[in-house]
MMTF fields as JSON, N, C-alpha, C and O atoms, coordinates in Angstrom:
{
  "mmtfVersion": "1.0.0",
  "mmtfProducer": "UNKNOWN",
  "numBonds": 247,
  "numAtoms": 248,
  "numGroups": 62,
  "numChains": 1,
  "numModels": 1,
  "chainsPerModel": [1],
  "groupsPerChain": [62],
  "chainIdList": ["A"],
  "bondAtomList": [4, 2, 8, 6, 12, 10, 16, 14, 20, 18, 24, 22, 28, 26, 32, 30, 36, 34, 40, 38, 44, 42, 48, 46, 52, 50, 56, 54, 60, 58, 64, 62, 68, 66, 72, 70, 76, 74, 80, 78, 84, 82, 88, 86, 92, 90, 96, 94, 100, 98, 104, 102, 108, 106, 112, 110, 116, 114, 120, 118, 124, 122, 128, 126, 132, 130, 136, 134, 140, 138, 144, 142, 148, 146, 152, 150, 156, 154, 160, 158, 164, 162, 168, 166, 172, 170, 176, 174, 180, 178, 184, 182, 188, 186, 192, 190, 196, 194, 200, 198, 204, 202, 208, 206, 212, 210, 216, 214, 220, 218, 224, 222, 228, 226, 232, 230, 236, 234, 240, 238, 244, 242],
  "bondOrderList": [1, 1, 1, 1, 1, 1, 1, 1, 1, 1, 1, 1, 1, 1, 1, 1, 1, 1, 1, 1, 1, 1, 1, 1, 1, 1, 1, 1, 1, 1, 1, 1, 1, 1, 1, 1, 1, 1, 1, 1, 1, 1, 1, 1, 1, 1, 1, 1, 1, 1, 1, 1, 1, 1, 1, 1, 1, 1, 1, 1, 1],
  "groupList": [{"groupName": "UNK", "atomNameList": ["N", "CA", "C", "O"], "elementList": ["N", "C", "C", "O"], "formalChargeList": [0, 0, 0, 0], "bondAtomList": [1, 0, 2, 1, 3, 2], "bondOrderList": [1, 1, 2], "singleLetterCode": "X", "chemCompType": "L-PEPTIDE LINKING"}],
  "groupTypeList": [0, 0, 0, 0, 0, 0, 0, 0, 0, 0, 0, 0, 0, 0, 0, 0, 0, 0, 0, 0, 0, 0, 0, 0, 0, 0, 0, 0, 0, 0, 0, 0, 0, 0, 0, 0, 0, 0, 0, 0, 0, 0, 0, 0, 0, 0, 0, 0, 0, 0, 0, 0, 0, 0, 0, 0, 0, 0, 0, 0, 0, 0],
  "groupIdList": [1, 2, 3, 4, 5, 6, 7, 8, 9, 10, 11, 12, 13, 14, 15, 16, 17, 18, 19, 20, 21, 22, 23, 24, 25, 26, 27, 28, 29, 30, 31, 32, 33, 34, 35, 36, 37, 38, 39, 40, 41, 42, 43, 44, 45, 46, 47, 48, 49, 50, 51, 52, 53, 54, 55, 56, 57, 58, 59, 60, 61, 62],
  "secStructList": [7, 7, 7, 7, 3, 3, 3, 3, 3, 3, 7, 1, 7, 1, 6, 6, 1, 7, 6, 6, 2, 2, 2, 2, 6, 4, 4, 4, 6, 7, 7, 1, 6, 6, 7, 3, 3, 3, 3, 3, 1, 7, 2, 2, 2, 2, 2, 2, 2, 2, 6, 6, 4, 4, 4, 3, 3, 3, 3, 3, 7, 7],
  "xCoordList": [-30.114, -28.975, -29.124, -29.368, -28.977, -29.11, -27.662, -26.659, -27.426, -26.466, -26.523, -27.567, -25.532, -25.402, -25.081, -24.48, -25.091, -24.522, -23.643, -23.608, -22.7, -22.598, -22.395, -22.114, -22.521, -23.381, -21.718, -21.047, -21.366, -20.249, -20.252, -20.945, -19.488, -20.346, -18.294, -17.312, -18.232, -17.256, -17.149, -17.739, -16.359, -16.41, -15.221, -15.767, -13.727, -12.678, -12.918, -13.465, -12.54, -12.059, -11.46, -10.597, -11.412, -10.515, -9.31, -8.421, -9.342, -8.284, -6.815, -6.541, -6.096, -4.774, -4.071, -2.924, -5.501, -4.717, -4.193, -4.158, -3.835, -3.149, -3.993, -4.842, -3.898, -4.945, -5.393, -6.552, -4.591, -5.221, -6.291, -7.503, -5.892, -6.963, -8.111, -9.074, -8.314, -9.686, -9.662, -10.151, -9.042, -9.984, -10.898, -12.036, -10.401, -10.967, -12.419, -13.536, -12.128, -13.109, -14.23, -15.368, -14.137, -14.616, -15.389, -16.497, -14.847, -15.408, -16.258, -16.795, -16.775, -17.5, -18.207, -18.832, -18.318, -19.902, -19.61, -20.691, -18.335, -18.786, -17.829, -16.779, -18.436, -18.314, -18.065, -17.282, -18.969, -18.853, -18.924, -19.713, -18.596, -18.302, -20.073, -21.19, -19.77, -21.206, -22.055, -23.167, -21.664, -22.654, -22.044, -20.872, -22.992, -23.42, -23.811, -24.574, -23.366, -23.862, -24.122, -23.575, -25.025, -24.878, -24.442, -24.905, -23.311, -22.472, -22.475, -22.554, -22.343, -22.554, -21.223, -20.187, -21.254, -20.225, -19.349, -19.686, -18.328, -17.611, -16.374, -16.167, -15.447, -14.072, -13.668, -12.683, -13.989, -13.58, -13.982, -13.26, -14.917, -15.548, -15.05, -15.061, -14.495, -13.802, -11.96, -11.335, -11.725, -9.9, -10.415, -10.018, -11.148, -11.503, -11.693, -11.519, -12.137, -12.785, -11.424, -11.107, -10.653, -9.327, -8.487, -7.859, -8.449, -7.414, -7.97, -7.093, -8.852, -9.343, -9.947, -10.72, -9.565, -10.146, -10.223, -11.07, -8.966, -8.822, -9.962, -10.155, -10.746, -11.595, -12.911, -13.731, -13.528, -14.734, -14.828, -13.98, -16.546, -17.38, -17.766, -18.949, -17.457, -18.162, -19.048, -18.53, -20.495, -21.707, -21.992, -22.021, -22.179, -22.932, -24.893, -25.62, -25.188, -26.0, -26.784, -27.095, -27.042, -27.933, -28.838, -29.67],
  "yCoordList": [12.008, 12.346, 11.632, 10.426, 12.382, 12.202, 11.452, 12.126, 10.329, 9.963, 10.859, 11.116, 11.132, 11.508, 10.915, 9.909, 10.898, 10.102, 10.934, 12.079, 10.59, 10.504, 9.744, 8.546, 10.343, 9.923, 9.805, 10.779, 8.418, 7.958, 7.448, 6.484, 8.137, 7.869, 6.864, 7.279, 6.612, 6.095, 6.28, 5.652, 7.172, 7.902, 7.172, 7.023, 6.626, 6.176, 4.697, 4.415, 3.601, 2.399, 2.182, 3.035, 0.707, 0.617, -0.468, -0.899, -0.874, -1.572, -0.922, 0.186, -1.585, -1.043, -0.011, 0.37, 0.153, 0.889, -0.538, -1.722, 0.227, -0.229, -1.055, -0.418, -2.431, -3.767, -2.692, -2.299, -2.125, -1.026, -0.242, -0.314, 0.269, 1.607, 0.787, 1.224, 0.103, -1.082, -1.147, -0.181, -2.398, -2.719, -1.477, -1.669, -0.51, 0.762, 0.922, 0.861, 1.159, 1.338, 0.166, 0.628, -1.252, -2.123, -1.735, -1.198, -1.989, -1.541, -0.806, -0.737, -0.012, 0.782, 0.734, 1.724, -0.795, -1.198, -0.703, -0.665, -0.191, 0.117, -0.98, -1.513, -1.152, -2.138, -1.986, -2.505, -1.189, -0.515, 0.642, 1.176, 1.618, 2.969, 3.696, 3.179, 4.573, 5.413, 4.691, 5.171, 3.816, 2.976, 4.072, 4.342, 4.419, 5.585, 4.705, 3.75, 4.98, 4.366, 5.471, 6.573, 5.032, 5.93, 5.221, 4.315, 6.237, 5.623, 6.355, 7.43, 6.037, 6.484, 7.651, 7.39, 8.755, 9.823, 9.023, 9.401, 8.057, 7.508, 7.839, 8.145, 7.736, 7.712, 6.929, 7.324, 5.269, 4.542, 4.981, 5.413, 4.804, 5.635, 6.66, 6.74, 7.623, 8.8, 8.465, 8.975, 7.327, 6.999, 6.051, 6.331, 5.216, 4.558, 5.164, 4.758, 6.339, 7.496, 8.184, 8.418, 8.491, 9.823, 8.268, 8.633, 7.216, 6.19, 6.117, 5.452, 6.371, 6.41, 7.742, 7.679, 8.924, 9.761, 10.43, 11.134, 9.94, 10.428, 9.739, 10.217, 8.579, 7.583, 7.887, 7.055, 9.177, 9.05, 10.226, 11.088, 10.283, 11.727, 11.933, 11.596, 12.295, 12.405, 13.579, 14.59, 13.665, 14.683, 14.278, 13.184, 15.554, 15.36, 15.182, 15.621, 14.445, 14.054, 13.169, 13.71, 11.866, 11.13, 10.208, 9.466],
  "zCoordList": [13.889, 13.042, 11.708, 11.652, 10.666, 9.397, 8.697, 8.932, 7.979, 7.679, 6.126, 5.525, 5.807, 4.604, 3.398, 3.775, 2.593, 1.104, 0.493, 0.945, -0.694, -1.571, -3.025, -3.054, -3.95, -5.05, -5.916, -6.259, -6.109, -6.702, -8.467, -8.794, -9.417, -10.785, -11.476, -10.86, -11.731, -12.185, -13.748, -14.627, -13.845, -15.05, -16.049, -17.142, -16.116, -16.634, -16.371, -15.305, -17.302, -16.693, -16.028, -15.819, -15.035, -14.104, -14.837, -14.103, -16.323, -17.148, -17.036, -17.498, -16.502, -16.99, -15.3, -15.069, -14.347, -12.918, -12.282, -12.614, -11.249, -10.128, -9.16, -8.536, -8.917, -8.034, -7.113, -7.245, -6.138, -4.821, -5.74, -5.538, -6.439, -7.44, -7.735, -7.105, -8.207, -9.129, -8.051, -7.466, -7.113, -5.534, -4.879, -4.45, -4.869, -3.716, -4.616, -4.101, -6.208, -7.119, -6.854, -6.776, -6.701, -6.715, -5.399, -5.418, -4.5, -2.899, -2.88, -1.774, -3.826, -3.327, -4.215, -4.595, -4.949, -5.614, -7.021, -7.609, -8.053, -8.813, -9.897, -9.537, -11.214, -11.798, -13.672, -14.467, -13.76, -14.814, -15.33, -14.55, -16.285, -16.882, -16.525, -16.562, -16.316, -16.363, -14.896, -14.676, -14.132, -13.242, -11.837, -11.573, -11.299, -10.177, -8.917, -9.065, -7.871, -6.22, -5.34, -5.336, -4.602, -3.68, -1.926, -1.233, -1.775, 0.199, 0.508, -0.088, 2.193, 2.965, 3.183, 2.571, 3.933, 4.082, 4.846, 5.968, 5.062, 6.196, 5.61, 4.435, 6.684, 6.449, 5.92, 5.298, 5.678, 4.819, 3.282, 2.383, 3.299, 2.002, 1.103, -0.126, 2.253, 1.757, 0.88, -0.051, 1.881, 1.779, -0.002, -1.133, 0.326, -1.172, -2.587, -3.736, -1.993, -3.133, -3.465, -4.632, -2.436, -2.464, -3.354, -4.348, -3.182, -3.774, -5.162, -5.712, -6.067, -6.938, -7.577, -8.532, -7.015, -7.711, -9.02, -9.57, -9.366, -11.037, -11.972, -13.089, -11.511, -11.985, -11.596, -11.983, -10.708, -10.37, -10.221, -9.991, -10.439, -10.401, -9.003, -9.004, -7.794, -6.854, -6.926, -7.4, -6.487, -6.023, -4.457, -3.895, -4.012, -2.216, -2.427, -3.318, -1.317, -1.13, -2.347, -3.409, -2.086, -3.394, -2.5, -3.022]
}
């Protein structure tokens, strides 16, 4: 079984959101504007991403 990725790009600053919003953003490795990760498909992953989405580019598979 193949784990899957996705490819997380953080497109807006996290200056000025909400501690939960930056934390979830933070969690998942990202730090600065334009800086891209790639995680794993998990449900945590997913709730971190949905708490921050106005702030990030998500793509499948990276």
């Amino acid at each position: 079984m193949t784990d899957s990725k996705l490819k997380v790009t953080l497109v807006k600053s996290l200056h000025g959101q909400l501690r939960n919003i930056a934390a979830s953003a933070r969690g998942l490795g990202l730090r600065r504007i334009h800086q891209s990760v790639s995680v794993s498909d998990t449900p945590a992953n997913r709730g971190m991403i949905a708490a921050a989405t106005h702030l990030l580019r998500v793509e499948k598979g990276a």
